[in-house]
C-alpha positions in Angstrom: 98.8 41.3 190.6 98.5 44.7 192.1 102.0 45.5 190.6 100.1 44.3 186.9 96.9 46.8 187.5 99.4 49.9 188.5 100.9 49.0 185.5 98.2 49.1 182.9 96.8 52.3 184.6 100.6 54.3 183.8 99.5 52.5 180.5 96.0 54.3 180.0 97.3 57.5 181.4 100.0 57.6 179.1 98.0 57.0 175.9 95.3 59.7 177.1 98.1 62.0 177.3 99.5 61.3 173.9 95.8 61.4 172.3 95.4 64.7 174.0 98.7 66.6 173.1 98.4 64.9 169.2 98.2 67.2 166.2 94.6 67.1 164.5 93.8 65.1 161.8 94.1 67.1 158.8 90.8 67.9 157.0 90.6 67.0 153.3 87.1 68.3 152.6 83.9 69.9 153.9 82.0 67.7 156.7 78.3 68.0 156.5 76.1 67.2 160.0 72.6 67.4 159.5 71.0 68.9 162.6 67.2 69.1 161.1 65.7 67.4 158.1 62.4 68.8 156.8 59.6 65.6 156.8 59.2 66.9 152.7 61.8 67.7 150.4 60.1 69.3 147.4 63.0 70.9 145.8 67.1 70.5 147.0 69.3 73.3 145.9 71.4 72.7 142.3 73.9 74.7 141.1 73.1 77.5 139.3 70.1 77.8 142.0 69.6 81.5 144.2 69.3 80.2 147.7 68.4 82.8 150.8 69.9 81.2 154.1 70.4 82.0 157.7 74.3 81.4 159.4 76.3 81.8 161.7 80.0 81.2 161.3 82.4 80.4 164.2 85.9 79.0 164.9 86.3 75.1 165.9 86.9 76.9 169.9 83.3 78.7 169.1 84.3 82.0 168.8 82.0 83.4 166.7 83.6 85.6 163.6 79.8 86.1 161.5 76.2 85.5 161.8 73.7 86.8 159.0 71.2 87.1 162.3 73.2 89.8 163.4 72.4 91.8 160.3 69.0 90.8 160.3 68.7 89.9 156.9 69.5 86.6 155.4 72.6 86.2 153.1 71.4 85.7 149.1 73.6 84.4 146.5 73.6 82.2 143.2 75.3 78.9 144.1 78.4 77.7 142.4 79.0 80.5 140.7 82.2 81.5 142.7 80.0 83.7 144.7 81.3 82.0 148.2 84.0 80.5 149.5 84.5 77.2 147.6 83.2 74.8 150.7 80.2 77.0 151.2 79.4 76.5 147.6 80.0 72.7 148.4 77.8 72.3 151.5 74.9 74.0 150.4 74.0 72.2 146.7 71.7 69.7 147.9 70.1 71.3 150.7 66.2 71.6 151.2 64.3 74.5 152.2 63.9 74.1 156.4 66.7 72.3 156.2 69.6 72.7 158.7 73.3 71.9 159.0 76.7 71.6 160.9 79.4 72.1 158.3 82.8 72.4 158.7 85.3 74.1 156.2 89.1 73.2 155.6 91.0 76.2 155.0 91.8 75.3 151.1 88.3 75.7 150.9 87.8 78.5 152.7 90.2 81.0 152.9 93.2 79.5 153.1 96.9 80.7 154.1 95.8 84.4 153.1 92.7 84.5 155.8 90.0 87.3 155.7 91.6 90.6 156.9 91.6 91.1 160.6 88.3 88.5 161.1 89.6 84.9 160.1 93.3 84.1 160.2 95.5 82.0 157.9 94.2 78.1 157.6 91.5 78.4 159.4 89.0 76.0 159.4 85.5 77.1 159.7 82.0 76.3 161.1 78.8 77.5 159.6 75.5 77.0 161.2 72.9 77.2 158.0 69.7 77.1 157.7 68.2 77.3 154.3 64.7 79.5 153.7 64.3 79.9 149.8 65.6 78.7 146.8 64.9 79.6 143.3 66.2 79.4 139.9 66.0 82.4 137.4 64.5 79.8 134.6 61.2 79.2 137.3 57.8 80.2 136.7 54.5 79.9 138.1 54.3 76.5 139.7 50.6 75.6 140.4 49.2 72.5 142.4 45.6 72.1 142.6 44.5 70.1 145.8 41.2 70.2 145.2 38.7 70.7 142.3 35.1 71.2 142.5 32.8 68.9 140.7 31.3 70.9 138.6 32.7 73.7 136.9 31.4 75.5 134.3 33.6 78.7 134.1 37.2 78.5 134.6 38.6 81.6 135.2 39.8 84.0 131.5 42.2 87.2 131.5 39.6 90.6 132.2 37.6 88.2 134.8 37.0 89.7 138.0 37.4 87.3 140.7 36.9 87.1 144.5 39.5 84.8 146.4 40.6 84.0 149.6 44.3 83.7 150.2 47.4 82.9 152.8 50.6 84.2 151.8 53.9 82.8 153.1 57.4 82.6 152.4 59.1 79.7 150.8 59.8 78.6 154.5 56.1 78.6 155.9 56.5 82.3 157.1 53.0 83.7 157.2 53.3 87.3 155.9 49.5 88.4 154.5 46.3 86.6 155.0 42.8 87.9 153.5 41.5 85.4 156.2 42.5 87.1 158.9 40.9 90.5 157.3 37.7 88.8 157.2 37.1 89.3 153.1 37.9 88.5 150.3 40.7 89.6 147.8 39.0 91.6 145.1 40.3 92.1 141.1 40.7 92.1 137.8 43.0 89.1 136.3 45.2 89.2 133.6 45.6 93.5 133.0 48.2 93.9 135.6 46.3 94.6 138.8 48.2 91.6 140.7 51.8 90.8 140.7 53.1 88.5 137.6 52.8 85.6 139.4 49.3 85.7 141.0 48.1 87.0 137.7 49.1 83.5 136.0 48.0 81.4 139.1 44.7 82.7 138.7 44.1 81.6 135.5 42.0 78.4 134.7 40.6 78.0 138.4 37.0 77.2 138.7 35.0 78.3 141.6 35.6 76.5 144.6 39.1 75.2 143.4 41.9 75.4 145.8 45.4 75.6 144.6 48.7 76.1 145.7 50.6 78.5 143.4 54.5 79.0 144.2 56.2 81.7 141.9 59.9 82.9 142.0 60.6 86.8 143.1 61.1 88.1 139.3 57.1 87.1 139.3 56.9 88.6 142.8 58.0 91.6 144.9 61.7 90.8 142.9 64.7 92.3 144.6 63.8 94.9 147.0 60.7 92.6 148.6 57.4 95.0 149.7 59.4 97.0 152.2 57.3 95.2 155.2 56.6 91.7 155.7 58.2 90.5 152.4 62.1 90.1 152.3 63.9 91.3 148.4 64.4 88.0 146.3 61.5 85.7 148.0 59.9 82.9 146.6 55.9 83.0 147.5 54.0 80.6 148.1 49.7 81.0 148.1 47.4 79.0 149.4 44.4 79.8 147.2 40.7 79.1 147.0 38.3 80.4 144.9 35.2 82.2 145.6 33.7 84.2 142.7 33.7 84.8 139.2 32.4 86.6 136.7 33.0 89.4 133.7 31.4 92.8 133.1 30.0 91.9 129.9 28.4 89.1 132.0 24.2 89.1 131.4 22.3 86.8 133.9 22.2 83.1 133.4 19.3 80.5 133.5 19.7 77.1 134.4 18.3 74.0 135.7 15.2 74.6 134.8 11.6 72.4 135.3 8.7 73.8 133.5 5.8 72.2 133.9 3.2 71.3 131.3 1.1 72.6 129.9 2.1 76.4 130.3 -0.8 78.2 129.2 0.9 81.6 129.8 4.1 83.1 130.2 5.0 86.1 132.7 5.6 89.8 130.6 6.8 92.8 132.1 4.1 94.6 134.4 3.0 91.1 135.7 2.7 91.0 139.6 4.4 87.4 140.7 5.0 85.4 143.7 7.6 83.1 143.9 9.7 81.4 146.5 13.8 81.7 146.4 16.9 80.5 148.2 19.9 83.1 147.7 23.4 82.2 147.3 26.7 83.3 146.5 28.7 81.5 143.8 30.6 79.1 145.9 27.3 78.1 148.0 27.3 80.6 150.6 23.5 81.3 151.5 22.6 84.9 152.1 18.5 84.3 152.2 15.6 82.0 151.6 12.1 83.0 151.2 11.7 79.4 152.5 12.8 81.1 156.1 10.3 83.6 156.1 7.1 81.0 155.6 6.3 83.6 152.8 7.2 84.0 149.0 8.2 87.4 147.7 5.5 89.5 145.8 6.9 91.7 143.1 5.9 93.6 140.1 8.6 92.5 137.4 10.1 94.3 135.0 9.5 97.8 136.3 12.6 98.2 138.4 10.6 97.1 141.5 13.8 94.5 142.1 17.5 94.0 141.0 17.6 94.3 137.4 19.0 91.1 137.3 15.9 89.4 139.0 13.7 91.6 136.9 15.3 90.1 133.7 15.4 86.5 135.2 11.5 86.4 136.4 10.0 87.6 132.4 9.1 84.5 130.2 8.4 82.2 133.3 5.6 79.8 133.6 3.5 79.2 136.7 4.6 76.5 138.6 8.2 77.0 136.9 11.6 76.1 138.8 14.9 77.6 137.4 18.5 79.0 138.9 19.2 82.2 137.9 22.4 83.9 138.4 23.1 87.5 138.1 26.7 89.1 138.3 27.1 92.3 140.7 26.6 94.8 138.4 23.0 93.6 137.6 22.7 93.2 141.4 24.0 95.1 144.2 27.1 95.7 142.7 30.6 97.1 144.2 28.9 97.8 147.3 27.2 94.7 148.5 24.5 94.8 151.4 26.8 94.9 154.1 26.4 91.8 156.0 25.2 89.3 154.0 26.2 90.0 150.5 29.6 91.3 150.0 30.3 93.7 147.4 31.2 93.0 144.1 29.5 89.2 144.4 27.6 86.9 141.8 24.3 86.0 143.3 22.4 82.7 142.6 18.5 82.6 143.0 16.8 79.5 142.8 13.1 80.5 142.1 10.4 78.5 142.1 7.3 81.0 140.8 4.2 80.3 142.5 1.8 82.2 140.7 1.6 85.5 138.8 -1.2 87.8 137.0 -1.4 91.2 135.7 -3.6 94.1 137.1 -5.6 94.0 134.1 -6.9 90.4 134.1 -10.3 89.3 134.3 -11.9 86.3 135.9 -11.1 83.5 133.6 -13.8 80.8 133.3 -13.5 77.7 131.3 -16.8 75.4 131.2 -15.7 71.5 132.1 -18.9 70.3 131.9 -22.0 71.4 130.3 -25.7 69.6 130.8 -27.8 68.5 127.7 -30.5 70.7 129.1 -29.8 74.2 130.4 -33.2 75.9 130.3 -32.4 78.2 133.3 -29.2 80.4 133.6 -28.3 82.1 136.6 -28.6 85.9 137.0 -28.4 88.0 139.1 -30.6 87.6 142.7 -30.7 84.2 142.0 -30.1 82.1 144.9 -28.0 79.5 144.2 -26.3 76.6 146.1 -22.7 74.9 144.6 -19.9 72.9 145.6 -16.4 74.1 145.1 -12.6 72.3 145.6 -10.3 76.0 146.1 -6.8 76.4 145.8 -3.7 78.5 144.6 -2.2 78.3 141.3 0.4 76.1 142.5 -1.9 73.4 143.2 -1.7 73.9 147.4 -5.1 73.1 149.0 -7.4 76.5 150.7 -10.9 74.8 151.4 -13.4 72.3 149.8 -17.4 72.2 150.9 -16.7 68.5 150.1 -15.4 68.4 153.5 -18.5 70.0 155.1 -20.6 67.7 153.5 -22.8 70.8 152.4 -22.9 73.5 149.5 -22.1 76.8 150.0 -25.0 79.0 149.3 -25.3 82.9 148.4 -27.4 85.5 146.2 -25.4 86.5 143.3 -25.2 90.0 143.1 -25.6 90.3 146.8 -21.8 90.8 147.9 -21.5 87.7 149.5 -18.7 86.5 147.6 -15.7 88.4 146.0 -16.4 89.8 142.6 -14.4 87.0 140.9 -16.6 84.4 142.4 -20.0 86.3 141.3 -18.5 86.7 137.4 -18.0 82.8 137.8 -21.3 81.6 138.7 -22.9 83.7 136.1 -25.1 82.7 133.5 -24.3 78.7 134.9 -27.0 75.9 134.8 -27.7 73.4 137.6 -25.7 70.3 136.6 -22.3 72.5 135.0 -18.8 72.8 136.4 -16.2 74.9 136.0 -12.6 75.7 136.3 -12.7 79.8 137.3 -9.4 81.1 138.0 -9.5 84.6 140.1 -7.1 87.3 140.2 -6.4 89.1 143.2 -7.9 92.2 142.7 -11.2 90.2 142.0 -10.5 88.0 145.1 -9.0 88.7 148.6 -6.4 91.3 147.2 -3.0 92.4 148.6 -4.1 91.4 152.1 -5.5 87.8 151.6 -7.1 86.1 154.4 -4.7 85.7 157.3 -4.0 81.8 157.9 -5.8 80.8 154.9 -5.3 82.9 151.4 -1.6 84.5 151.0 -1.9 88.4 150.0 -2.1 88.6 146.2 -3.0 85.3 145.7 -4.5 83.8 142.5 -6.9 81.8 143.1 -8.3 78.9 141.5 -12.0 77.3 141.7 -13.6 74.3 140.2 -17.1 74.8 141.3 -20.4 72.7 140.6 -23.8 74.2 140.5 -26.1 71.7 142.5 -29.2 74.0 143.0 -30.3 77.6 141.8 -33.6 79.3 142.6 -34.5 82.4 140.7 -34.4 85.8 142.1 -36.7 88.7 142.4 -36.5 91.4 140.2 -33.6 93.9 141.1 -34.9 96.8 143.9 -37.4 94.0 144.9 -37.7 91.8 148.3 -41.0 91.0 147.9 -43.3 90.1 144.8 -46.8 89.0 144.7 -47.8 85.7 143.1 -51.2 87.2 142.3 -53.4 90.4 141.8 -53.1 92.4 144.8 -56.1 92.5 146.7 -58.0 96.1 147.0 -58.5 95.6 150.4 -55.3 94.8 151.1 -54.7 96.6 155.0 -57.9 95.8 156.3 -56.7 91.7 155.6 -53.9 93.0 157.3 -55.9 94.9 159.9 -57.3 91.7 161.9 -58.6 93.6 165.3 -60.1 96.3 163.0 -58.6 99.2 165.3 -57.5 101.1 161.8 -53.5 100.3 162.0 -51.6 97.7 161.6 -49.1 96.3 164.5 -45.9 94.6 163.1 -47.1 91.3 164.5 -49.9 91.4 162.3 -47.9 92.8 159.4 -46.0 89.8 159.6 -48.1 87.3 159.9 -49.8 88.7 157.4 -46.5 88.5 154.5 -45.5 85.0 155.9 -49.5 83.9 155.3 -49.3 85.1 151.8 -45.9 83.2 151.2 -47.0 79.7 152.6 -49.9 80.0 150.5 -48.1 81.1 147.5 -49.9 83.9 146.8 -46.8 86.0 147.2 -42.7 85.7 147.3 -39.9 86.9 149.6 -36.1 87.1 148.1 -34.5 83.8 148.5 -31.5 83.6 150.1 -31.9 86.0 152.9 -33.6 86.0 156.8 -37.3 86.1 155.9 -38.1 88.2 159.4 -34.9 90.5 158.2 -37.1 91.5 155.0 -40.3 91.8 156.5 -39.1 94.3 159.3 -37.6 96.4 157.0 -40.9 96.3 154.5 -42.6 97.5 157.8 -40.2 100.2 158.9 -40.6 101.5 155.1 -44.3 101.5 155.8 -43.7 103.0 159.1 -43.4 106.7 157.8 -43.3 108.3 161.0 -41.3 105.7 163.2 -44.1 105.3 166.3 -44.0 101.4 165.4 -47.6 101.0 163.8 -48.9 101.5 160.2 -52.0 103.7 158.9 -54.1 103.8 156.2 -52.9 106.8 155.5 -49.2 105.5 155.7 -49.4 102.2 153.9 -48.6 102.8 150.0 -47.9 100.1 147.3 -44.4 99.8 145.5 -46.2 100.9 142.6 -47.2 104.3 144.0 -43.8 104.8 145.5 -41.0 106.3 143.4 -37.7 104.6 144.3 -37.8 102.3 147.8 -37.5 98.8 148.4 -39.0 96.2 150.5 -42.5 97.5 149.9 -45.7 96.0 149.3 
């Protein structure tokens, strides 16, 4: 047995020896070994195809005779046109970008029995490392593949648009070369007239804002042969990843859209109206720059006197109050090439939507329209009258300021008297007890450019439906006091109760309240009764030592131009 085992081991060693001392097995064509297959495939190399590749050629021992990484630059070349050796043209047709492969070359297709010069020798055959990085055929153009499309969109890009775009550039092989991402803006141009290289300029076309497409272009629509002497290597394919931000055309005007007009609209803004309005600002693909909203505020404006972009100006004539609408201007009726700096890049398409609170013009009056009239309406108001009313207040767009509804109680004044703003005293004018009305108050008659803080905005139109409940009449103007009756002649010596020949202001007063309860005489209604009847003293009061005279006390009729005297 041990004999057998010694045997078959001579056995082994012997055929180990042959196998090892054998000729090689002649190689009849190229052999391909795949070393890294990209997970997509888009496009495989055909002949006729220009393909860039990486390689590095060595000898079966591994002696290395070539590399293209040496030269740092890759090797171009049309494929199977006779341009390489005849197994190089074999191995490569077929290939995918990313791609990379083993492949060995016998020497009939290589270089045969002649060899190359002092680097390969006769029937050699070859190894090639490749890795493809771009392939292209001179019959391409612009490939486009849109990955996502906006819902709406209602411009598509024309030739002579101006557009704003982000972008990443690569090479066919993912090779990042330019990104307007990592500059932190936008590209900025002019499509169609040449601005852009061949390819861009076409891949451009038809996008909406807020597309994003992928547009792939050969070099002849590129940086062709001689690349951008940087980042992009002579006869690249690029490849952009695209998305859309703006988009407009000089001859652009403003646009108005979505808009909810309310009814009735009794009056539409002109030029030289002051409005309010609220807004939220935009850029064209949704970016918000500012909101009104934000601010707890709307924005107060003259329009149509350059007091705001002339875009805006345009867009806030022929508006209703109470009026929603979008309105979007192009840069050059806005802040142009310039921007704002932080929030609204240059060259940018703004979109306001505006929702217009109220608006009036410097020369308006109080308007007052009569809702309700009484069959009898004997007595008007005028003014001095003292009158009592109810009123519901609020701003043109309907938002609530006060009601004496919820004080259970009128609100009461002396027309004429200051008491209310001017507005207010034009609208309860010439009203009878029992009538209602709709008054509507600009703010120059009302609480002006200042408002009342908490409660009326500055420059506020406001809006009152009143109700006259009560009115007493007045006394005539420069009046305070009026008697009922003939004056009596001996008038201070009634007033005169201890007889000491002057009159203390206790007695005055008791005196003028007397002739009140007993209706012989009148004070003005609406104001402190005491208030009046110290200041008809002080007026009788000539020289200030607090008691009145004969020779002091005067009738209104003597006097030539005071008040609050007897």
């Amino acid at each position: 047995m041990t004999q057998f085992v010694q045997g078959m081991l001579y056995l082994s060693v012997l055929v180990a020896f042959a196998a090892c001392n054998a000729p090689p097995v002649p190689l009849d064509d190229i052999l391909i070994e795949k070393t890294f297959v990209p997970e997509q495939c888009v496009r495989a190399v055909k002949v006729g195809d220009y393909v860039r590749y990486h390689y590095i050629g060595t000898f079966p021992d591994g002696k290395k005779f070539d590399s293209s990484y040496d030269r740092g630059s890759t090797y171009n070349v049309f494929v199977g046109k006779k341009q390489l050796i005849e197994g190089m043209d074999k191995a490569l047709v077929g290939m995918c970008v990313n791609e990379r492969s083993l492949v060995k070359i016998p020497p009939h297709l290589a270089y045969g029995s002649r060899g190359y010069g002092d680097i390969i020798p006769p029937e050699s055959i070859l190894h090639f490392d490749v890795l493809l990085l771009d392939v292209w055929n001179p019959e391409d153009g612009v490939q486009i593949n849109t990955y996502h499309t906006p819902t709406v969109c209602s411009r598509k890009v024309e030739v002579s648009d101006f557009v704003r775009y982000h972008y990443n550039g690569t090479l066919l092989d993912g090779t990042l070369f330019d990104s307007s991402h990592t500059r932190m803006r936008t590209y900025d141009t002019y499509v169609g007239i040449g601005w852009l290289i061949a390819g861009m300029d076409q891949g451009l076309l038809g996008m909406c804002v807020g597309e994003r497409r992928i547009v792939t272009m050969p070099p002849s629509l590129g940086y062709g042969e001689n690349g951008d002497g940087s980042d992009i290597p002579g006869q690249a394919s690029l490849v952009f990843d695209v998305v859309l931000l703006d988009l407009h055309n000089p001859r652009d005007r403003i646009t108005v859209t979505n808009q909810e007009i309310p009814e009735p609209c009794t009056r539409k803004s002109e030029a030289g109206d002051f409005v309010r309005y609220h807004y939220n600002g935009s850029l064209l693909d949704g970016t918000f720059f500012d909101s009104s909203y934000s601010r707890n505020r709307t924005y107060d404006t003259y329009v149509g006197q350059g007091y705001v972009i002339s875009g805006m100006d345009e867009g806030l004539i022929g508006v209703c109050v109470g009026e929603k609408r979008t309105i979007t201007i192009p840069p050059h009726l806005a802040y142009g090439e310039e921007g704002t700096g932080s929030k609204i890049p240059g060259s940018a398409v703004l979109v306001f939507d505006v929702h217009i609170i109220d608006f009036h013009n410097p020369s308006d009056n109080t308007e007052v329209v009569v809702t309700h009239k009484p069959e009898e309406c004997d007595k008007q108001t005028k003014k001095g009258d003292f009158v009592k009313y109810h009123y519901n207040a609020s701003l043109m767009d309907g938002t609530s300021i006060d009601s004496t509804y919820n004080y259970g109680k009128t609100y009461n004044i002396v027309l004429g008297a200051n008491q209310v703003v001017p507005g207010m005293e034009e609208g309860l004018m010439e009203m009878c007890v029992g009538e209602k009305r709709h008054v509507i108050i600009p703010p120059h008659l009302g609480y002006g450019e200042r408002g009342v803080t908490g409660e009326v905005p500055g420059s506020a139109v406001l809006v009152f439906d009143i109700e006259l409940i009560e009115m007493e009449e007045g006394l005539p103007e420069g009046y305070m006091f009026i008697w009922n009756d003939d004056v009596s002649p001996d008038l201070f010596a009634e007033m005169d109760k201890d007889d000491d020949k002057q009159v203390e202001p206790s007695e005055f007063t008791d005196y003028i309240l007397r002739q009140v309860n007993e209706g012989k005489g009148r004070l003005a209604p609406g104001f402190d009764p005491y208030r009046i009847i110290d200041n008809m003293f002080s007026n009788q009061d000539r020289d200030g030592d607090g008691k009145i005279t004969e020779a002091e006390f005067k009738l209104k009729a003597d006097e030539s131009a005071t008040h609050d005297e007897l």
